[in-house]
MITOR-300058 format. One line per 3 residues: their letters; for each residue x, y, z of C-alpha. Coordinates in steps of 0.02 Angstrom, whole numbers, plus 50000, padded with zeros to 5 digits. Each point is the difference from the previous one (the first is absolute). Last residue first. Layout:
! residues N
A = X Y Z | ... .
//
This chain:
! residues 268
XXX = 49315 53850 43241 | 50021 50077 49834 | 49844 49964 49934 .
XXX = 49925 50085 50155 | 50088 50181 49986 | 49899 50077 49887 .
XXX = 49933 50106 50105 | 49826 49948 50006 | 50043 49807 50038 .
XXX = 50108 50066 50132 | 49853 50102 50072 | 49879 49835 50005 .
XXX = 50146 49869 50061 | 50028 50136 50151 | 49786 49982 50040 .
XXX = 50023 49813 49984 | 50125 49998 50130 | 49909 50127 50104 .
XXX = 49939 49877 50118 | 50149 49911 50044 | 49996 49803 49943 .
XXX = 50176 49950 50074 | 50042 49925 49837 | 49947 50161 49896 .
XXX = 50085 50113 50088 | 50143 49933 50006 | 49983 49962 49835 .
XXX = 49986 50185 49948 | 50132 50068 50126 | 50106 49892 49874 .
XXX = 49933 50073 49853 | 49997 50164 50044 | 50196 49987 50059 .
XXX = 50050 49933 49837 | 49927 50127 49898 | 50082 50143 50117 .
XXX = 50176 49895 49975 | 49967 49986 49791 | 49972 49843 49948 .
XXX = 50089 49880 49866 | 50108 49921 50155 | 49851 49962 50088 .
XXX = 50028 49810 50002 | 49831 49883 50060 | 49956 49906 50149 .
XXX = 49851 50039 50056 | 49905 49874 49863 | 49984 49825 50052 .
XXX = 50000 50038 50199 | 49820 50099 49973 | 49917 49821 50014 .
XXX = 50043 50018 50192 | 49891 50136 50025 | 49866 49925 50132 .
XXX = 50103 49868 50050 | 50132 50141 50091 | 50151 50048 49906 .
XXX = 50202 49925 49963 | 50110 50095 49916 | 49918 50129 49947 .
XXX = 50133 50073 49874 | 50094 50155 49916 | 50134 50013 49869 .
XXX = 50086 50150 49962 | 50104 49971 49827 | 50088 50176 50005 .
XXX = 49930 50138 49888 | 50121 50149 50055 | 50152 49896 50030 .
XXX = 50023 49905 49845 | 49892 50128 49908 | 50129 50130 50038 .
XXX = 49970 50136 50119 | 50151 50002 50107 | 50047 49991 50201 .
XXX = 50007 49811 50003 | 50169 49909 50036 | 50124 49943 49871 .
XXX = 50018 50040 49836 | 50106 49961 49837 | 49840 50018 49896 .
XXX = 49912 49862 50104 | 50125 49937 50093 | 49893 49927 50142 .
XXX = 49902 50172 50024 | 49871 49982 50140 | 49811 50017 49958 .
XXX = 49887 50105 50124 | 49886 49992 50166 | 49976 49793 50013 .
XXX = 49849 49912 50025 | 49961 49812 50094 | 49797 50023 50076 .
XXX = 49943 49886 50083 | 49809 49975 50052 | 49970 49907 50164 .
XXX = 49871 49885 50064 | 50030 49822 49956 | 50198 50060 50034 .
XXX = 49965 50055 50191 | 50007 49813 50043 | 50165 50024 50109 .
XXX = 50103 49858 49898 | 49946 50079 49820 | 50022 50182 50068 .
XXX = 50171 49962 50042 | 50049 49886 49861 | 49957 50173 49887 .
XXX = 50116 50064 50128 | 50130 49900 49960 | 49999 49974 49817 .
XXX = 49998 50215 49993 | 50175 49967 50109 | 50074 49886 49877 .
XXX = 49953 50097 49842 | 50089 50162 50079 | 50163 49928 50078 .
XXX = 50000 49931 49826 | 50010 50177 49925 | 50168 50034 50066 .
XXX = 50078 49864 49934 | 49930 50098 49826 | 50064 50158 50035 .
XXX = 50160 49911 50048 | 50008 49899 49842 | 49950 50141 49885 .
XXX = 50124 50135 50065 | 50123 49892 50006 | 49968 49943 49816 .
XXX = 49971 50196 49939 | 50166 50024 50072 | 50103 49888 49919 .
XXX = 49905 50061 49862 | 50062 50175 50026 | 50151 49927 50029 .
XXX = 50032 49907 49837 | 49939 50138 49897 | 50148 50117 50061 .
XXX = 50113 49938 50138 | 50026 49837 50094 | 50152 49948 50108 .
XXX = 49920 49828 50011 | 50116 49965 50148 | 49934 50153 50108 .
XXX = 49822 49963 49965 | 49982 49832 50020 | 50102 50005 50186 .
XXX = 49880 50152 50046 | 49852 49871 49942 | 50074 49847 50090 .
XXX = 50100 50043 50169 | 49940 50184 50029 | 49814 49966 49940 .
XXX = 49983 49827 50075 | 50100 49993 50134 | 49939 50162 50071 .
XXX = 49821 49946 49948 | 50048 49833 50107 | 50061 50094 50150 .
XXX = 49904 50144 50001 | 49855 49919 50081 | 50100 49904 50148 .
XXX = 50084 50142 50042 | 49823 50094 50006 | 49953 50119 49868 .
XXX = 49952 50192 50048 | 50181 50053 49959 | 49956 49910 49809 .
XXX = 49881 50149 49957 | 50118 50133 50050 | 49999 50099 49855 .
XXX = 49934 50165 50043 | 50077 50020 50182 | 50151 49862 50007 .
XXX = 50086 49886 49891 | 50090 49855 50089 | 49953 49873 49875 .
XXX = 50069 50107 49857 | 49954 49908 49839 | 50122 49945 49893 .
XXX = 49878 49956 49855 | 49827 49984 50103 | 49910 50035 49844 .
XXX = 49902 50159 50036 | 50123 50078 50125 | 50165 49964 49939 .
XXX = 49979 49973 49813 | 49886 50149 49984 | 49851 49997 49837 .
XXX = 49991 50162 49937 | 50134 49994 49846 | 49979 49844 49932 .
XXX = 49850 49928 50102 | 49903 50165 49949 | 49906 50092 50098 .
XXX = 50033 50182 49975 | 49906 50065 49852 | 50067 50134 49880 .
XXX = 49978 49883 49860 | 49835 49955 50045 | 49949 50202 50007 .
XXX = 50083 50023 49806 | 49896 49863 49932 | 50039 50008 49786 .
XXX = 50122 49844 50023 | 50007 49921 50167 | 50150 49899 49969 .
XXX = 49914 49856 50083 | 50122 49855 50035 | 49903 49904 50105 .
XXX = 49851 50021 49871 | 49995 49808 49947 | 49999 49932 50189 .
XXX = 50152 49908 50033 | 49970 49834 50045 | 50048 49935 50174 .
XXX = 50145 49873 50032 | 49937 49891 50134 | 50096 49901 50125 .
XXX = 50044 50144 50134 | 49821 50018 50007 | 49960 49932 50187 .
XXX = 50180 50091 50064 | 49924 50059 50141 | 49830 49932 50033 .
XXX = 50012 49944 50184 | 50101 50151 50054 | 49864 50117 49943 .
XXX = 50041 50086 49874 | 50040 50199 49993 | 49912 50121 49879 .
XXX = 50075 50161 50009 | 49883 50054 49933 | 49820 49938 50026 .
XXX = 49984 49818 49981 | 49966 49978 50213 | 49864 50118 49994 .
XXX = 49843 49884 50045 | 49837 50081 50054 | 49871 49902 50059 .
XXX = 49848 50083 50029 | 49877 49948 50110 | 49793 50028 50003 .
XXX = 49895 49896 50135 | 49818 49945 50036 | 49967 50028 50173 .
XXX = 49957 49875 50132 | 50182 49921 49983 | 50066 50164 50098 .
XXX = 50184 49960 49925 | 50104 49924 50111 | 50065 49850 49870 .
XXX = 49978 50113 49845 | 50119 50116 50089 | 50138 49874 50024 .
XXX = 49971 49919 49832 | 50047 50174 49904 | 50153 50016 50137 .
XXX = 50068 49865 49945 | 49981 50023 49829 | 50078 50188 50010 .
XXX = 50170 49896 50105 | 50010 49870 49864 | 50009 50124 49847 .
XXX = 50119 50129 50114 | 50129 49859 50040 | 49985 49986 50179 .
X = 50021 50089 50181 .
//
């Protein structure tokens, strides 16, 4: 029993320690600890209480001429829940659908009880906020818990890069860090991710090898590069191109050939 980002690390190292070590391996890491409703691990809460973040320029979107975007629902005005989605109040004895803090230990819920009931609730109820000055109220929770969030994230990919460093496996193993889709941080009043915009559509994936074998090692001052001017399917080709490419398959050169006749090689 753990905080979700500790507990998928751990058992990441735990298979790459009784793996069959006479095979070459694949593993995918799969972190979900930022999806809604995003929930800090004890160790980070509060980490952003000291920054005041920027509005983004189209926070306050009016969505002139865009009839679908003003029908959306996903907006930290009118979307976003106080109770659920920024701990305002929460219901710690919430059961069947939102029961996330029954599965906490005492000594779990303790501090984000403190924290959340005794702080942010506290905040809330003396502010006595409406209009403008709650939504962005809200955009800052939203930005410093998404963000606390996040840590558990950058601390956990630290320790499993450490991992194949200390085991050895790192002179021989390609990494690949990717994400599936943007997240909105208040771009156009939004939170989440289900909507076509270029902030979500055309994310900044970034890829890398890490750390390769001697053979390929001068390919470490180019694979990392943004992708947030590609298209997803343009993206994909090129990464299952350097794959390709570093492990030395044989129809690499035969996949470079048809690109090059579809038009798809500049791109890439």
């Amino acid at each position: 029993m753990g905080y979700v980002t500790d507990v998928v690390t751990s058992l990441s190292t735990d298979w790459l320690d009784h793996r069959d070590t006479s095979k070459p391996f694949f593993l995918v890491v799969g972190h979900k600890a930022t999806h809604r409703e995003w929930l800090p691990a004890t160790e980070d809460l509060g980490a952003y209480d000291n920054v005041t973040f920027p509005l983004p320029a189209t926070f306050y979107d009016k969505y002139e001429g865009r009839t679908a975007a003003q029908k959306q629902d996903m907006s930290i005005d009118k979307t976003m829940i106080l109770k659920s989605d920024l701990k305002v109040h929460a219901d710690y004895d919430a059961k069947g659908a939102m029961a996330s803090y029954n599965r906490f230990t005492s000594e779990q819920k303790k501090p984000f009880y403190e924290y959340y009931e005794n702080k942010v609730s506290k905040e809330f109820d003396d502010k006595k906020l409406s209009g403008k000055a709650l939504v962005e109220w809200k955009y800052q929770r939203y930005m410093k818990d998404y963000l606390s969030v996040a840590n558990s994230l950058d601390r956990n990919i630290g320790k499993l890069l450490d991992y194949l460093d200390k085991s050895g496996l790192a002179k021989n193993t390609i990494v690949v860090y990717t994400s599936d889709q943007g997240f909105y941080l208040g771009e156009h009043g939004w939170f989440d991710k289900r909507w076509i915009y270029e902030e979500s559509l055309k994310t900044r994936l970034s890829f890398g090898i890490r750390v390769l074998s001697n053979r390929v090692v001068k390919l470490n001052r180019w694979f990392l590069m943004s992708t947030g001017h590609l298209p997803c399917s343009t993206w994909l080709v090129r990464l299952f191109r350097i794959i390709c490419r570093v492990n030395r398959f044989a129809f690499a050169e035969r996949l470079n050939e048809r690109l090059a006749r579809s038009g798809l090689l500049p791109l890439l």
